[in-house]
N, C-alpha and C positions, 0 to 999 in steps of 0.2 A: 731595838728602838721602840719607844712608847709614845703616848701624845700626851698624856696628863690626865686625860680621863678616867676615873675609877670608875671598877666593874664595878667590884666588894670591897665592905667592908669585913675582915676575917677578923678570928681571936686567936691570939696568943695562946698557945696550950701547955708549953713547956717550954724550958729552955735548958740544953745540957750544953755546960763545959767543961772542959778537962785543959790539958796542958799542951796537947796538939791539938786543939778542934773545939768550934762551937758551933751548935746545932738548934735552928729553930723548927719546932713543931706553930704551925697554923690551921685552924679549922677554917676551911674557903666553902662551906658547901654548896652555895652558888657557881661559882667556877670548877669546883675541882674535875667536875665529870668531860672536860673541855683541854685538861692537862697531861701532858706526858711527861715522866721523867726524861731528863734534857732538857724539858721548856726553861726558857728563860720569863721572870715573873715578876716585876716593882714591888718592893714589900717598903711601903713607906717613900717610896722613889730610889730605892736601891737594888739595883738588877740581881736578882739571884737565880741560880739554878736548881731546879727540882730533883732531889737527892732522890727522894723515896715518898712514895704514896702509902698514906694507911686510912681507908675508909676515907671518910671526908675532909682527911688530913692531908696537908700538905710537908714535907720536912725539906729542912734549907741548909745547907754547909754555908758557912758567913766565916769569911776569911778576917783575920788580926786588923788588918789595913779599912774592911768596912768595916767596923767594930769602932777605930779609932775613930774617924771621922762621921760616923755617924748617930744618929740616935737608938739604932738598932740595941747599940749595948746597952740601956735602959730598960731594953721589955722584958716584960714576964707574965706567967699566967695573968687572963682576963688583960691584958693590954689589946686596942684593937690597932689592928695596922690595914692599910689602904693598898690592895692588891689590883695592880690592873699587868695584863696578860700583851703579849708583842704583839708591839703590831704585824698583822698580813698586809701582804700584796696586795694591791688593790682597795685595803678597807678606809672605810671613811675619815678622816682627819681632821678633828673638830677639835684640836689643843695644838700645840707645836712638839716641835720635836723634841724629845726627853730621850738622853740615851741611858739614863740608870745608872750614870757617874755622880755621885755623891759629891759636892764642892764641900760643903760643912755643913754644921749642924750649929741654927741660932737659936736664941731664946727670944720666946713670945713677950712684950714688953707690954702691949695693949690688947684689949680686945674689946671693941665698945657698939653696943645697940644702939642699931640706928631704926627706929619704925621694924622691918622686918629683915635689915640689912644688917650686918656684922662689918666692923671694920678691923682690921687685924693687921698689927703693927707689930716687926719683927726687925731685931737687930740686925746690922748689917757690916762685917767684918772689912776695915779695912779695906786690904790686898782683894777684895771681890767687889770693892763698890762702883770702880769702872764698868763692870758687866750689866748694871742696872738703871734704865733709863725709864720713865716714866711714860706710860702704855705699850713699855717693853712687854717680855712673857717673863716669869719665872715658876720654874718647879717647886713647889713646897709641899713637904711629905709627898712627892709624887703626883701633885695636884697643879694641872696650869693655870696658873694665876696671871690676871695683868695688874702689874705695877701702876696702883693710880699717885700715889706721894712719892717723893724720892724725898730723904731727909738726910741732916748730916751723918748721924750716924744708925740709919735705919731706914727701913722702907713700909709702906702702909697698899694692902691690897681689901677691897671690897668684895664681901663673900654676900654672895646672894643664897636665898633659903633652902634652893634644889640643891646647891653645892653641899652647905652645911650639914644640911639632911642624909647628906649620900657618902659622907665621906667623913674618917675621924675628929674632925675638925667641930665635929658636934660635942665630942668631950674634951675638948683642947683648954688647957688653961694658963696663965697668967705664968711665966715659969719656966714652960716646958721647953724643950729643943724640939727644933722643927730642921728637916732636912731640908737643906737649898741647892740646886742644880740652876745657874745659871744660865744663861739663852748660848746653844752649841752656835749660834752664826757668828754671836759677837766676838765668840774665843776666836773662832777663826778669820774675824778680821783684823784681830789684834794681829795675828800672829803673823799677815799678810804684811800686816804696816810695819811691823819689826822688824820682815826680811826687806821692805823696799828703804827702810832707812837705812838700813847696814849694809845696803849693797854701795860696793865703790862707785862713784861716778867718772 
């Protein structure tokens, strides 16, 4: 479980694939002294687990299925990705709750200066536009964002300068796929109202 909050931003050092397996190298060196292999770790807002440490590297096993759905299959050396570390017991909670399930990967449609504000308008598929309500949360690249627009087919979130600064989203452009993890309460209330419909009366 995460909250949306990035530690680091890391870079992309490699990326190996073969025909069973693909493998991301990450340099975290902020983080890494804080990491054990087993951690679990958002790279981009997709949970993965810590294969193997080398120096201030981090390495990632990334399975076919996050690969498809994600933007992860895009990166390569000098890409930076948005690492933030599970949450502990006890620790502060100042985004919601992110569990590192990847919904899809949209493209950025807008990205517009306001004074020192960014407005950032991203596609929105569909089969996932029920999960998005305006001053909702949404995960983007592992980032919690509130939903200030809902649109027909898109939604619009206002990134303030600390955010910008601290998180990928600094070199994000016009184009790109961004990972979206929709709000885990509102699945689960769907899924609530689907079993009280279907129950006989």
């Amino acid at each position: 479980m995460f909250t949306g909050l990035i530690e680091e931003v890391g870079t992309v050092v490699a990326r190996h694939a073969n025909d069973r397996a693909t493998q991301l190298e990450i340099a975290a060196p902020q983080v890494v002294a804080r990491i054990r292999v087993g951690d679990s770790v958002s790279v981009n807002g997709c949970c993965l687990t810590v294969a193997r440490r080398n120096g201030n590297q981090l390495i990632f096993d990334v399975l076919a299925e996050s690969l498809a759905r994600t933007n992860l299959r895009n990166l390569g050396p000098g890409n930076r990705v948005n690492l933030e570390l599970a949450l502990t017991a006890g620790a502060h909670l100042g985004g919601h709750f992110v569990q590192g399930h990847v919904d899809c990967a949209a493209p950025v449609l807008a990205l517009e200066e306001t004074g020192a504000d960014l407005r950032l308008e991203i596609g929105l598929p569909s089969e996932f536009a029920r999960y998005v309500a305006s001053k909702g949360s949404v995960a983007v690249n592992g980032i919690s964002l509130t939903v200030a627009e809902v649109l027909p087919k898109s939604f619009a979130a206002w990134i303030i300068p600390h955010t910008r600064a601290r998180t990928n989203l600094a070199v994000t452009k016009c184009g790109d796929l961004l990972n979206l993890e929709f709000d885990l309460l509102a699945k689960y209330v769907e899924r609530m109202l689907d079993r009280q419909v279907a129950r006989p009366t």
